[in-house]
C-alpha positions in Angstrom: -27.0 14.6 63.7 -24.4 11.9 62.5 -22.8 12.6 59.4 -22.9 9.4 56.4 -19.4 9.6 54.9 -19.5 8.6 50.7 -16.2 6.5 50.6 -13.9 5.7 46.8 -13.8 2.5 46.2 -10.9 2.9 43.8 -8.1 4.5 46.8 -10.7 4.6 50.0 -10.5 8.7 49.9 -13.6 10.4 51.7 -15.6 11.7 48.8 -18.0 13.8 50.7 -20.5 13.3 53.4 -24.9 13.6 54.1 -26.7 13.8 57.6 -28.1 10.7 58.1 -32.3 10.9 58.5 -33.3 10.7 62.4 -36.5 8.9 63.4 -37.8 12.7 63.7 -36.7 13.8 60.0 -38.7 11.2 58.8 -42.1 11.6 60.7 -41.6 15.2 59.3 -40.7 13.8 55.7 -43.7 11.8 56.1 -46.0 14.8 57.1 -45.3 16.1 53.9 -45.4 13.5 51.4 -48.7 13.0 52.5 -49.9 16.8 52.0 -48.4 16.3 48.8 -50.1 13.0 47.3 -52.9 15.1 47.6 -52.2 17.9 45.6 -49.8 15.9 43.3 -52.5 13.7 42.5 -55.1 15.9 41.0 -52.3 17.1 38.6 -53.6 15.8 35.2 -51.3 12.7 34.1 -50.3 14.8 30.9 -49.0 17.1 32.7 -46.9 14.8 35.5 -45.5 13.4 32.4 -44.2 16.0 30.6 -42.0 16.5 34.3 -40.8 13.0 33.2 -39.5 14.2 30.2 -37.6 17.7 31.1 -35.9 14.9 33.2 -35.1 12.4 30.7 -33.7 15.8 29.2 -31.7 16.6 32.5 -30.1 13.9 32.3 -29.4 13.4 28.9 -27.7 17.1 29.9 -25.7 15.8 33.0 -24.6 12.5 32.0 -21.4 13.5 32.3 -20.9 14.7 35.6 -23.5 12.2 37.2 -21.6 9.3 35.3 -18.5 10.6 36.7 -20.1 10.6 40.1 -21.2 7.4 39.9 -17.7 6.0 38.8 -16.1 7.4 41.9 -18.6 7.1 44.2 -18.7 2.8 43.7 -16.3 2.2 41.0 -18.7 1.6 38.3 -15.8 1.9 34.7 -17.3 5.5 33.0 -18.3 4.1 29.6 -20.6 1.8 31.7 -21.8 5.0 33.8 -22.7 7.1 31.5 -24.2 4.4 29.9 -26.4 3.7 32.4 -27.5 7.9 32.6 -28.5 7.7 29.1 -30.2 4.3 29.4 -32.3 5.9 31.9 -33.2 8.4 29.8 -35.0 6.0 27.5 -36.8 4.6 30.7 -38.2 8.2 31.3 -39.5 8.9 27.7 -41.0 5.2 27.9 -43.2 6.4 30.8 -43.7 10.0 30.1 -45.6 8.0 26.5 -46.6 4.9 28.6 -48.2 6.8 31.2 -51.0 8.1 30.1 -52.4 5.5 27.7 -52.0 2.4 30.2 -53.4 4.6 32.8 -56.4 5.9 31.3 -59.2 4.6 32.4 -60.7 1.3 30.5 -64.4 1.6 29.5 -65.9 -1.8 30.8 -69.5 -0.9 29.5 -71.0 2.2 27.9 -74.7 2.6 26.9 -77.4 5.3 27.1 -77.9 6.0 31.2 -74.7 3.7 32.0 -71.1 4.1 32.2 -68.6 1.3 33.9 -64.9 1.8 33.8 -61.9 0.3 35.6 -60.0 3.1 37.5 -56.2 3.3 38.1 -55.8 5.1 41.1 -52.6 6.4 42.7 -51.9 4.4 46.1 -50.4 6.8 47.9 -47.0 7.9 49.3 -44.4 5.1 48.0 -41.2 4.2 50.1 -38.9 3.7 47.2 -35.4 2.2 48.9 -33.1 1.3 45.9 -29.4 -0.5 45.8 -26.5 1.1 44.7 -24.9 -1.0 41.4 -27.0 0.8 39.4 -27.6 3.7 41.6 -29.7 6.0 38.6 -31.2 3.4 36.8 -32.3 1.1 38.9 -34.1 3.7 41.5 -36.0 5.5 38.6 -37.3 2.3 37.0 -39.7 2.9 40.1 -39.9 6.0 40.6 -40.9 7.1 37.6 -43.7 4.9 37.0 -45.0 6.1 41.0 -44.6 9.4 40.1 -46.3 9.8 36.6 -49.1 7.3 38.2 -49.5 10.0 40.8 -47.8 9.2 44.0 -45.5 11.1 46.1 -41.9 9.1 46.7 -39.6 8.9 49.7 -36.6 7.9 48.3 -33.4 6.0 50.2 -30.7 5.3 48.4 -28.0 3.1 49.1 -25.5 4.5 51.8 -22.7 3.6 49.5 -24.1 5.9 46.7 -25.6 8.6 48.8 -24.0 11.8 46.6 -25.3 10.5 43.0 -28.7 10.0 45.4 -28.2 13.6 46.7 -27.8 14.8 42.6 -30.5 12.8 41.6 -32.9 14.2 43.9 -31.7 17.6 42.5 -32.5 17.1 39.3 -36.2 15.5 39.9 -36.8 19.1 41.8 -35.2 21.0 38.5 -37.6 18.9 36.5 -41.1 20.1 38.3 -41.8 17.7 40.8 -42.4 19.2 43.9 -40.3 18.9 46.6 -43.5 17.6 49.1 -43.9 14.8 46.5 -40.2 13.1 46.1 -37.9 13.5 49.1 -34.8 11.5 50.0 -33.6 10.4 52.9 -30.3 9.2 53.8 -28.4 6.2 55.9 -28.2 2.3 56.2 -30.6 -0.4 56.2 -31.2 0.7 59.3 -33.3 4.5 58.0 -34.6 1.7 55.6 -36.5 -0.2 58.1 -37.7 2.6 59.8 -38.9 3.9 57.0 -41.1 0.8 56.5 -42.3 1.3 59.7 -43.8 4.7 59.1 -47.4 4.5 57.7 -46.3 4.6 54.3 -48.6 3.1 51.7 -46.4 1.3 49.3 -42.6 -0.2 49.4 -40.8 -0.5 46.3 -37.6 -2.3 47.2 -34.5 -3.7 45.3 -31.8 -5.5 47.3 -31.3 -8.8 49.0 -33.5 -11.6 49.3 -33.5 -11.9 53.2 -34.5 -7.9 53.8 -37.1 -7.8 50.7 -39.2 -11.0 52.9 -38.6 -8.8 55.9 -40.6 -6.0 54.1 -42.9 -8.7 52.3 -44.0 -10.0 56.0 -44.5 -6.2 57.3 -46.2 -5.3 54.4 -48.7 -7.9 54.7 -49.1 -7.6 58.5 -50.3 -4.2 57.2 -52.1 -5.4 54.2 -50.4 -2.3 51.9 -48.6 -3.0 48.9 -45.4 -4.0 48.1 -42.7 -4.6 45.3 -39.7 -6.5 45.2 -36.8 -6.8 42.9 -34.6 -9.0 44.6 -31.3 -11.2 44.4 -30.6 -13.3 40.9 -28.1 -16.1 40.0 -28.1 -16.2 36.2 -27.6 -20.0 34.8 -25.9 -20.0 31.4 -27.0 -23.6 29.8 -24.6 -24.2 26.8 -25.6 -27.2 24.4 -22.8 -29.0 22.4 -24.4 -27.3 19.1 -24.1 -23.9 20.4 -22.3 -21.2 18.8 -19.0 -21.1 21.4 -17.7 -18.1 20.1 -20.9 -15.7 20.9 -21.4 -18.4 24.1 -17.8 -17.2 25.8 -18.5 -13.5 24.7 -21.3 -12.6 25.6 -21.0 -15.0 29.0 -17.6 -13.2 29.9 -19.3 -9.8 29.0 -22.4 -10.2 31.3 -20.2 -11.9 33.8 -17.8 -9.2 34.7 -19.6 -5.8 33.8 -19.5 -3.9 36.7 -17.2 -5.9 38.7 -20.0 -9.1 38.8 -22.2 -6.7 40.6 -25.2 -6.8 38.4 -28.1 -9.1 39.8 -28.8 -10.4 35.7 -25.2 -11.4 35.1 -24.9 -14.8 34.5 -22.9 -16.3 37.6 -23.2 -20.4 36.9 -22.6 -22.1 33.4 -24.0 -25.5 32.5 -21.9 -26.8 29.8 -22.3 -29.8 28.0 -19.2 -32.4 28.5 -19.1 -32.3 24.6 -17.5 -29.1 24.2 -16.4 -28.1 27.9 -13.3 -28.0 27.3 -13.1 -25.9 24.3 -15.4 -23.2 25.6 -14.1 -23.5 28.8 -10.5 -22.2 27.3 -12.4 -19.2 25.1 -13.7 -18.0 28.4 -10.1 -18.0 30.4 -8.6 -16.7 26.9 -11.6 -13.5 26.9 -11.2 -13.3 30.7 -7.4 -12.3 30.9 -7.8 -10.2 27.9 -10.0 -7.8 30.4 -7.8 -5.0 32.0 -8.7 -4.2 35.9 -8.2 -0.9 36.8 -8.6 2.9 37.4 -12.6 3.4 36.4 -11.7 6.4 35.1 -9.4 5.0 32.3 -11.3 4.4 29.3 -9.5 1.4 28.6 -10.4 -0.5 31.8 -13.1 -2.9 31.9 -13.8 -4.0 35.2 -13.1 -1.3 37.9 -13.2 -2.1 42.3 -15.9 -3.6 44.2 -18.0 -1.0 46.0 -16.8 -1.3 49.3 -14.1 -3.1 51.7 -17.2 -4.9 53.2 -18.3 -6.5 49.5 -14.6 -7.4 49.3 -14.3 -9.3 52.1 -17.7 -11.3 51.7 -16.7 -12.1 47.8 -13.5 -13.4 48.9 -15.2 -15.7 51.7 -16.9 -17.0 49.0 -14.2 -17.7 46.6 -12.1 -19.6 49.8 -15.3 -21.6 50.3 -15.9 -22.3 46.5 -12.0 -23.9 46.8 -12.7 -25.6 49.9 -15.6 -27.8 48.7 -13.9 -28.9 45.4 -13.6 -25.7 43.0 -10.4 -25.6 41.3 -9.0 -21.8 40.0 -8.1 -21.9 36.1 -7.0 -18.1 36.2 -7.1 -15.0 38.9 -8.8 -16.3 42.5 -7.0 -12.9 44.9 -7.7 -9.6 46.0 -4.9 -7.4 44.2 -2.5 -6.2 46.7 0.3 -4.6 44.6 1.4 -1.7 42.7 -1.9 0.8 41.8 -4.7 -0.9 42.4 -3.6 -2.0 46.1 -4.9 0.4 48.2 -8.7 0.1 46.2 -11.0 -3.1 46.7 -10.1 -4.5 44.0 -9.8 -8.5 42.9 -8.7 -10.3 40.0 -11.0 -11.9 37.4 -11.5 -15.4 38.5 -12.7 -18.6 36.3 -13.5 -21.9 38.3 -14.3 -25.2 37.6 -15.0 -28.6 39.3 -18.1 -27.7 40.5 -20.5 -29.2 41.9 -24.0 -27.5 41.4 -24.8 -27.5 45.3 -21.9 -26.2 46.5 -22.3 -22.5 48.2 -20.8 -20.6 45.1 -22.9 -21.8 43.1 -26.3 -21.3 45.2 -25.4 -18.3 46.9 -25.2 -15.1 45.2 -22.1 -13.8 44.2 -21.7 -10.2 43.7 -18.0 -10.2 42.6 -16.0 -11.2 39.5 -15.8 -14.9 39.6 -17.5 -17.3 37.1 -18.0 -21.1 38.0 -18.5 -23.4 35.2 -19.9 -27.2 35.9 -19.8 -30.0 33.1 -22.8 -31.8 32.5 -23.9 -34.4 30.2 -26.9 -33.3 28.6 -29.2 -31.0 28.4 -31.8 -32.6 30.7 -28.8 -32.6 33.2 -28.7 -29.0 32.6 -32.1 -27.7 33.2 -32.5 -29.6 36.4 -29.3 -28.1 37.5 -30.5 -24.7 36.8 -33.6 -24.8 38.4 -31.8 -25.9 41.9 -31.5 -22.4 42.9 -33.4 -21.0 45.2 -33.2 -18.1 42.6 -35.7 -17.3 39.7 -34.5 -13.9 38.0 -33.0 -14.8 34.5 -31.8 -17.4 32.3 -29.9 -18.0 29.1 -29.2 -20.3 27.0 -27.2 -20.7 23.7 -27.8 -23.4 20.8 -28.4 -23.7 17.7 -31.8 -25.8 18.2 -35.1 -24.7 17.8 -36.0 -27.4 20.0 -33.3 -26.9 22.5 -34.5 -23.3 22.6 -38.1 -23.7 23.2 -37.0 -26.1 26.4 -35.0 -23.9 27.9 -37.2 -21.2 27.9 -39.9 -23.2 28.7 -38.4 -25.2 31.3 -36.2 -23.1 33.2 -37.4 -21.4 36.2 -37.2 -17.7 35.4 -38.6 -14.0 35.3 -37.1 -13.8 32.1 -35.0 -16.0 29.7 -33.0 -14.6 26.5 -31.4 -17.6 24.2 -28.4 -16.4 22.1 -27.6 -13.8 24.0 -27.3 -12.0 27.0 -29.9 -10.4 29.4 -32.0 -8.0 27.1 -33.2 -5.1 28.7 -35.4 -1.9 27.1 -37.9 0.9 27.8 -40.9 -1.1 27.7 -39.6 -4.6 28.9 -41.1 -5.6 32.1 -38.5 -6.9 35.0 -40.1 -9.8 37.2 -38.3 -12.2 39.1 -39.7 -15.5 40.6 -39.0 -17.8 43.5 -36.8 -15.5 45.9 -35.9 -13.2 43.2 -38.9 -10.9 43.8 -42.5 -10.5 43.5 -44.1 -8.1 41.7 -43.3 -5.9 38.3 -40.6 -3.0 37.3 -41.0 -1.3 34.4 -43.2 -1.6 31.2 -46.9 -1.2 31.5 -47.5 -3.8 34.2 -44.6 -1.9 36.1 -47.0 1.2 35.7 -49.9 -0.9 36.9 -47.7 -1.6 40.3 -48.0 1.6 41.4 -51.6 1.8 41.5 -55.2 0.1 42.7 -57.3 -0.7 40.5 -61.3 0.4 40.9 -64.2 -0.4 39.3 -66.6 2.5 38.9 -69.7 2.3 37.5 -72.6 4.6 37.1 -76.4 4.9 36.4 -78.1 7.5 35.5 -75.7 10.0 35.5 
């Protein structure tokens, strides 16, 4: 059985290694998610969520050592890690409350003799195959709303995050979930596929665009459920009455938390010609005041990419961006001397004369660069926006009520936040549109996912 080595991002040392799941472990794996949907199920929801909880306490216990993991397993800083551990806390409490008042079920009609309700029912066992920039948070936004709905999970993390997978898993078991109802399962996209092969019930799936309608079109041919959280290209529309201060701020903060590896970070801006210029220079002016370096050092702000390979692809796209007219204002290479050299690390990069066609600004880019194109109004703007093939979130900044309502309105988006960055809570539901995914996380409706809904209805009873 081939070992799956966990690799640092920050100095490329071998952090530890898993056994990657064979075509036989799974079957096996599957066996026994299914023996346990069936007892896991007739567990009263009160009770499932009160696992949920002692987790959200786990973790609140542990965020030190799994935010630590995190930052050296892909390079995450480890204020931003631990962070993320508590945030995903919150997300637990939220459905260990949630849970059993969304998914009661809803009296339809009730007189003498009759009784019609609507039924959420657990589907069954979920294939929950997760991405690894936000390797705790992002995997339990599912899994905890499968698991308190009453579903067993088979879990695949990303093979670049494998150990905080292999510690997560740990802790679910500490918390009272059996280990016949969530069990993980290790490798590359390659375990994922075959996992959505097996006759699973459900995929839950966050990662790219091209793979999540790969599992769309086998789901259907199957005609079982599925949910996707897929890729994002944030447009940032900036009107000529917009506050410029909070614009470059909070555009350079979402920007390059993370290394630019977060799906909502804005990664095009649509400024109006009026004041290009002048918010153009805050962002260079916020940008080189961000340190790149050791994730460990508190003072960093932006650590390494994940991984050689998401190196290399960001810097193709940073030669193409130059190639088809983008001009560098500040950073544009992968750092090759002194400390940081023998991590995958890049400097912050800020580009303009762009066009909004051109592959950097269509494709995603999961790396630190930030394109800004000039346009002259906000018409211009929204029309640019909505070019992407992308539909995951938007933001805009003015000082117009007006202006506001049309960008929310009119831009093409799961979710669109004016005057400030992405806003995300326990409670707030995640959707994306167009080729940004299909389908719910979190909030009630993310609860909702996990289930089928049945109409029962009885006479005489």
């Amino acid at each position: 059985m081939a070992d799956l080595k966990s690799i640092n991002p920050t100095d490329g040392s071998v952090l530890g290694s898993v056994k990657i799941t064979t075509k036989a472990d799974l079957e096996t794996v599957l066996k026994d998610a299914k023996q346990g949907f069936t007892k896991w199920r007739q567990v009263p929801i009160q009770k499932r969520a009160q696992t949920l909880v002692k987790l959200a306490g786990l973790l609140k216990r542990q965020a030190e050592p799994l935010a630590e993991l995190i930052t050296r397993e892909m390079g995450k800083p480890i204020g931003q890690a631990t962070a993320e551990v508590t945030a995903t806390a919150g997300d637990l409490l939220y459905n260990a409350k949630a849970g059993p008042k969304w998914l009661a079920n809803e009296v339809l009609a009730k007189k003498k003799g009759l009784t019609s309700v609507l039924a959420y029912d657990p589907v069954g066992v979920v294939a929950a195959i997760k991405p690894w920039n936000f390797p705790i948070n992002t995997p339990m936004l599912s899994i905890a709303s499968a698991l308190v709905a009453g579903n067993s999970v088979i879990f695949k993390p990303s093979e670049y995050t494998s150990l905080v997978g292999k510690e997560l898993t740990k802790l679910i078991w500490q918390a009272g979930i059996p280990k016949d109802v969530f069990q993980v399962i290790y490798g590359s996209g390659r375990v994922g596929a075959m996992l959505v092969d097996q006759p699973v019930d459900m995929v839950s799936f966050t990662g790219s665009s091209s793979v999540g309608k790969e599992i769309a079109n086998k789901c259907a041919a199957r005609l079982i459920k599925f949910s996707l959280e897929m890729g994002g290209s944030t447009p940032a529309i900036v009107c000529r009455d917009a506050d410029l201060e909070l614009a470059a701020e909070t555009i350079v903060t979402s920007r390059f938390e993370n290394c630019g590896q977060v799906c909502n970070a804005v990664k095009r801006v649509f400024v109006e010609r009026a004041v290009a210029t002048k918010l153009t220079n805050l962002i260079v002016k916020k940008t080189k005041a961000l340190k790149v370096g050791d994730p460990f050092d508190k003072a960093t702000d932006v650590g390494p990419l994940v991984s050689v390979k998401q190196l290399l692809t960001f810097e193709n796209q940073i030669t193409r961006g130059v190639v088809q007219g983008g001009r560098i204002l500040t950073g544009g290479r992968r750092i090759r001397e002194g400390q940081l050299a023998g991590g995958s690390f890049h400097q912050l990069t800020v580009m303009v004369h762009v066009q909004p066609r051109i592959d950097i600004m269509s494709e995603e880019t999961f790396g630190p660069v930030l394109p800004i194109c000039d346009i002259d109004n906000l018409d211009q703007a929204i029309r640019y926006a909505n070019l992407s093939r992308y539909g995951l979130t938007a933001v805009g900044f003015t000082s117009s009520k007006v202006n506001a309502q049309r960008i929310a309105s009119e831009v093409v988006a799961g979710g669109c936040f004016i005057n400030t960055g992405v806003a995300f809570y326990p409670g707030s539901p995640w959707t994306g549109l167009k080729d940004s995914g299909f389908g719910t996380a979190a909030g009630k409706h993310g609860l909702y996912e996990f289930t089928h809904k049945r109409h029962l209805h009885f006479e005489q009873v």
